[in-house]
C-alpha positions, 0 to 999 in steps of 0.5 A: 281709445279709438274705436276704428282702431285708427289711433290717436294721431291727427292729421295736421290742417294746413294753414289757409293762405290768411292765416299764413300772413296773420302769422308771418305777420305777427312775428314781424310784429313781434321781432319789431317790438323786441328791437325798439323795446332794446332801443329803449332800454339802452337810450333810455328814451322814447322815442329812442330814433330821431329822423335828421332834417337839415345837411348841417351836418354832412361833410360835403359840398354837393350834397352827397351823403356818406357813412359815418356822417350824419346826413339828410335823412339819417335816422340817429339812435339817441342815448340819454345823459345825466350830467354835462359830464357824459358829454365829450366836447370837440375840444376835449376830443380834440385832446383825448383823440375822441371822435364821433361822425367823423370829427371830435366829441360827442353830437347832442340832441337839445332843444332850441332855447329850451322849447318844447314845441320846436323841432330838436337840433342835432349838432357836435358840442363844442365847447364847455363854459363854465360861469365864474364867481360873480358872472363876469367871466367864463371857463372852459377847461379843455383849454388848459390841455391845448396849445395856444396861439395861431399855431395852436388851437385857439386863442383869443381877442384879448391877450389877457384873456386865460382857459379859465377867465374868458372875457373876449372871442374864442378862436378854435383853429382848424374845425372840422372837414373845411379846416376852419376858424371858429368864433365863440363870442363869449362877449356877447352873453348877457346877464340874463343869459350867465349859465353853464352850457355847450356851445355846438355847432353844425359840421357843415355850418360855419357858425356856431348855434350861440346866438343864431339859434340859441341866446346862450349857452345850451345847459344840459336841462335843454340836452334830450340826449347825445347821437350814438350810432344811425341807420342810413337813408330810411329816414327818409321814408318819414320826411318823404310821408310828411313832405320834407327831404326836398334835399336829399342826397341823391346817392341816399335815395338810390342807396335807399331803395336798393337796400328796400329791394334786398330787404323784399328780394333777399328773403324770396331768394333765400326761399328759393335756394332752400327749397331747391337744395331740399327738393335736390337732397330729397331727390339724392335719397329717392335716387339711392333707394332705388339703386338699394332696391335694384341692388337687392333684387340683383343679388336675389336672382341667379347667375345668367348660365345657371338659368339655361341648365336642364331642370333649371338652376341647382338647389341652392345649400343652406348656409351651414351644411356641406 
């Protein structure tokens, strides 16, 4: 019990302007590691961003990005898989009308020949080969499903050559934003390289990665994962701190720094409006007291004629008597 008989309520301290921010702060801190905690456990994989480096993937010739597409300095969500079957290829997109960043199939994430140390390549899966009994040739079985010959989707070198005996050159018809042809040397796999694997390529390369970057087909021991969604232009904040992003589309940098300033702006504007409409509705109620009271003390005072009468006003009757 109080002695003074003032309570046993506190008046509230104000936080000081440090401890303000110390606060602000650690909910923005909390809010981020709630969301990349979310990251990982959808993808399954640590870090669950990668920062894109290259334009092989952009569906434009004078470097400007688009959304959908990967681009230069897009930051991709990358999902673990389990088996090659997780994987939809361009061919099978093809055939099932599955498509992602704006073309067929599915975008992978994999190591250059395996390699650890190397900076990871992201591009769309083409093709699945499959090594036949006795390593003399291979099968990729989104063949089947489409049609053959130059007015089809693919063919071959040799005419011999079936969906599930591949000995020759793969020609996949009419590829990507430049409808172009595509070459997959089935011919020059060596023996050291007879594997099951993707064959990927960039959108915006005309080659596919078999043996320009890699020596064989990609097995899904070299897959760290497939590309599932992006966030646009920040990761170009990375690639600017460690002296990348040379060229980075322009309209990306401008669309960059627009959405910085709305992520400063919109919350000090959002303050802004709030506080007014609370000083607006507080104003509201102070004003409607006001007129309350005047109200009252109006209907307390007598009428102006019985003010002038000798003697002053008549005396009022009690509420109840006649």
């Amino acid at each position: 019990m109080s002695s003074d008989g003032s309570g046993d309520k506190k008046e509230k301290k104000k936080l000081s302007p440090g401890m303000q921010f110390l606060r602000d702060a650690g909910v923005a801190l909390i809010f981020v590691a709630t969301l990349l905690l979310a990251m990982y456990a959808y993808t399954g994989l640590w870090p669950p961003l990668v920062v894109v480096e290259s334009s092989s993937m952009m569906h434009t010739e004078d470097n400007t990005s688009q959304i959908g597409v990967i681009d230069t300095g897009d930051l991709v969500l990358v999902k673990d898989i389990d088996s090659s079957g997780d994987i939809v290829t361009y061919l099978q997109g093809v055939h099932t009308d599955y498509s992602t960043y704006g073309d067929y199939g599915d975008v992978i994430i994999y190591k250059i020949n395996g390699d650890d140390s190397r900076t990871p390549i992201i591009h769309r899966a083409m093709a699945y080969l499959e090594l036949n009994p006795g390593g003399a040739s291979y099968t990729c079985e989104a063949l089947q499903y489409l049609e053959r010959g130059p007015n089809g989707k693919w063919d071959t070198a040799d005419s011999g050559d079936e969906w599930d005996s591949l000995t020759s050159t793969l020609y996949i018809y009419r590829v990507g934003y430049k409808h172009e042809t595509v070459t997959i040397r089935i011919d020059r796999i060596s023996n050291s390289d007879d594997r099951n694997g993707f064959v990927t390529k960039g959108d915006h390369n005309d080659d596919v990665d078999l043996f320009r970057l890699v020596s064989g087909p990609i097995p899904v021991s070299w897959v760290v994962g497939e590309a599932r969604g992006e966030l646009p232009w920040f990761g170009l904040l990375k690639l600017w701190a460690s002296g990348g992003a040379v060229d980075a589309p322009p309209n990306s940098v401008r669309d960059l720094w627009i959405a910085m300033a709305l992520i400063v702006v919109t919350p000090i504007a959002l303050d802004v409006v709030l506080t007014f409409r609370i000083r607006r509705r507080i104003a509201r109620k102070r004003e409607a007291a006001i007129q309350q009271h005047e109200e009252a003390i109006r209907q307390e005072q007598p009428p102006a004629d019985e003010k002038n009468l000798p003697g002053g006003p008549p005396p009022r009757t009690p509420p109840g008597q006649v």
